[in-house]
N, C-alpha and C positions, 0 to 999 in steps of 0.2 A: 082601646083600639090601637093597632100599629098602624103605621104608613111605610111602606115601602115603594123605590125609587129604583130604577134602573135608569142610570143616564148615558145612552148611545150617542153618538155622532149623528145620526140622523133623527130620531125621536129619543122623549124624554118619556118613560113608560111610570105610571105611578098606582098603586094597590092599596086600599085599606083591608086589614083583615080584625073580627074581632072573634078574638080565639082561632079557632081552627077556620073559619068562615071568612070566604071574600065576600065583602060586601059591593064593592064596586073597583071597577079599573081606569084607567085612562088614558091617553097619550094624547102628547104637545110634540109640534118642532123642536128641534134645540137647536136657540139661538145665544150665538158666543155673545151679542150686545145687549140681551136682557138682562135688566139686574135682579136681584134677590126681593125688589118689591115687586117687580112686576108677576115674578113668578111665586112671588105668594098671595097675591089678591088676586093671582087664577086659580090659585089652588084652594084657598077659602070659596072662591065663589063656587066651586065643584063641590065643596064641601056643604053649603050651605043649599045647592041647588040638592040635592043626595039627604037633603034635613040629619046632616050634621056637624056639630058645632068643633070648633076646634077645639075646646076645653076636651072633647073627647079621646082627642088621639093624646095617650101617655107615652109612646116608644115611636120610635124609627131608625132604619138603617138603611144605607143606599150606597150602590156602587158605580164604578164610573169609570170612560173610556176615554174622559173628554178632563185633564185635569184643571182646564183654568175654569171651568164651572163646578169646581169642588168645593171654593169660597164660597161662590155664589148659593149651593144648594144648601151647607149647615148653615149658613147667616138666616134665609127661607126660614128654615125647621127651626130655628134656634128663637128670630123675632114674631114669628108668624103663629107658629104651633108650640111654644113656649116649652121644644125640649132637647133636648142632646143627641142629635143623632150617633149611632154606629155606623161607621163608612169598610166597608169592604177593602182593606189594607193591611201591611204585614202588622204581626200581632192579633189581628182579629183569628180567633180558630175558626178554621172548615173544616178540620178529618181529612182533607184530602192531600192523597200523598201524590208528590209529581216527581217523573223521571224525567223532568224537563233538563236540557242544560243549563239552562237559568232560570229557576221557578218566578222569578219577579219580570219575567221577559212577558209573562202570560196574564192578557188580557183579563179583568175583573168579571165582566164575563162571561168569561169561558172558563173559568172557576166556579164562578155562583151555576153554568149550568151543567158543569159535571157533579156537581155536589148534591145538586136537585135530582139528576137522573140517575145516580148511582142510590138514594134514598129512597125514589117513587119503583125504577125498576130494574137494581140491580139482583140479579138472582144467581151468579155463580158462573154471569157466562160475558162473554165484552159485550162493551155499547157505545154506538158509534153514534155523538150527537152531532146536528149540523143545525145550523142556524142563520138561516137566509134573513141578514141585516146588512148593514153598509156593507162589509164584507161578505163573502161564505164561508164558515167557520167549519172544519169537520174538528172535532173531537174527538182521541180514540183511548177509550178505558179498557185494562184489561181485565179479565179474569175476576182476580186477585181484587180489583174497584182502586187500579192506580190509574194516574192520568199518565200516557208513555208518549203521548206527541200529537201532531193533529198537521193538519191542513189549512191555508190561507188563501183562498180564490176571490177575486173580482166580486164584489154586489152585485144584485140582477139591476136595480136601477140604476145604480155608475156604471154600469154597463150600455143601460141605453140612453143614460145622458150622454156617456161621449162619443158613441153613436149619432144622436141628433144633432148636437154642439161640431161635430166632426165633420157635417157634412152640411151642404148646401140646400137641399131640396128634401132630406129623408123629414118627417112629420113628428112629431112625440104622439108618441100611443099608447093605448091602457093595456097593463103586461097581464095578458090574457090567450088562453090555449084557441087557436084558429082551429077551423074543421081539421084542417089538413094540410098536412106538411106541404105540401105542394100546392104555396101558395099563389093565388092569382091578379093578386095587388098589392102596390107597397103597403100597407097598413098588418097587413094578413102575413104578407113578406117577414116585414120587422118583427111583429108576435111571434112566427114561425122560428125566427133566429133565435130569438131571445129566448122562450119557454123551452122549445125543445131542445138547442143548446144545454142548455144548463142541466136538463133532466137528463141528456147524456154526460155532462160534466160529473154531476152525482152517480152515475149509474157506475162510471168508471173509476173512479175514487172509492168509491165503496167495493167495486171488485178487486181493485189493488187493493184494498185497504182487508179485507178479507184473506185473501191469499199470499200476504205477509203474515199475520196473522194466524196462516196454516186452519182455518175453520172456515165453515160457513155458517157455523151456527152464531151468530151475533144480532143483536137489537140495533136497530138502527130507529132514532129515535129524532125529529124535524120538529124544528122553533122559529120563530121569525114570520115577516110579514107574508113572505111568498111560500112558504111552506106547502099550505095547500095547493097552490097552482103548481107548486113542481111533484107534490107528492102521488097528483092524479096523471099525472106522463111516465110516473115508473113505480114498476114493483118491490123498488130496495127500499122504500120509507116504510117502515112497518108502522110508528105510532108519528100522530102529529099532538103537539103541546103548546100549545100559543102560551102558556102561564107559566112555564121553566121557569125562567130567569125569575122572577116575580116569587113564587110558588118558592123556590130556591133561597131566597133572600129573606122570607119571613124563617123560614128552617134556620138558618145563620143565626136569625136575632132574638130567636129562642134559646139556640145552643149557644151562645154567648151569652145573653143574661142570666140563666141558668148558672151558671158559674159565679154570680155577681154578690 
């Protein structure tokens, strides 16, 4: 069995798979002051809760956004699961070719999930991935399955935290689509901004992003925790994929052991 880790700024996402099969998934917070025991006697106890042993997992690889909990996560894999992880860093192969102007400028990922989506659904045409996590990530692959640039927008919930944090009297609320834009209470108000916001944020990004691009024929393809809440306010999210990034990274640590 592998393990596989996606360490964001705001959760820590984690997959077993054995073979081709996930067996189960997860996410924690990520916290800068846990250390490497604490987040391996949660990750045994998940393992253990799941009846399976950690003699089981032979491989893992994990990548990361957050580098001072890069210690932290191979010391984990190293004393806890007693193996060597692969970390998503230069030298690791992906196949993916970037027109970035500085391919190391570009988030781990946002790598691991162009490499997923150009393997699960590139067919000869661009694909535009977005990924509602701390940030909003667009993605944009051409044709050809190169990465040529992408998009950096605001998180939907740093969004509404500094929103609440910002103001005096506004409430925290669960980021959830109201009947109707025209809303008739603060609560309904704040949803109203935030969801539909954003789903015209995407709606325009993806029409500019389109007709630079001179097509409209493009996959636009949604990851991340709010994906569905924004995917059901517009037409432009053709596929949603909670497992990219995840899905992505066991692909990685195939095609680099493979090589071994």
């Amino acid at each position: 069995m592998i393990i596989c880790i996606d360490v964001g700024n705001t959760n820590i996402k984690y997959a077993i798979f054995d073979g081709s099969n996930l067996i189960f998934s997860y996410r924690v917070a990520t916290d800068l002051k846990r250390t490497s025991d604490e987040y391996g006697s949660q990750l045994v106890g998940m393992l253990e809760f799941n009846k399976i042993s950690a003699k089981d997992i032979t491989g893992g690889i994990f990548s990361s956004v957050v580098p001072s909990l890069d210690y932290t996560i191979e010391h984990m894999l190293r004393v806890y699961l007693e193996i060597v992880p692969k970390q998503l860093a230069p030298g690791l192969k992906t196949g993916l070719k970037m027109r970035a102007d500085n391919a190391r400028e570009v988030g781990a990922d946002r790598i691991v999930n162009n490499v997923s989506a150009i393997r699960k659904y590139g067919n000869g045409k661009p694909i535009i991935v977005i990924d509602f996590g701390t940030a909003t990530t667009f993605n944009i692959i051409n044709a050809e399955g190169e990465f040529i640039g992408g998009v950096i927008a605001p998180g939907i919930k740093g969004s509404l935290d500094s929103l609440v944090n910002g103001t005096a009297k506004l409430p925290r609320v669960e980021i959830e689509a109201p009947k109707s834009v025209i809303a008739t209470n603060t609560v309904t108000n704040m949803q109203a901004g935030i969801v539909f916001g954003f789903a015209g944020l995407v709606e325009y990004i993806v029409k500019k992003i389109k007709k630079e691009l001179k097509t409209s024929d493009v996959l636009t393809v949604a990851t991340g925790g709010f994906s569905e809440t924004i995917a059901k306010e517009t037409p432009c999210i053709d596929v949603i994929d909670k497992m990219l990034t995840l899905n992505g990274l066991k692909y990685l640590y195939d095609l680099n052991s493979a090589e071994e």
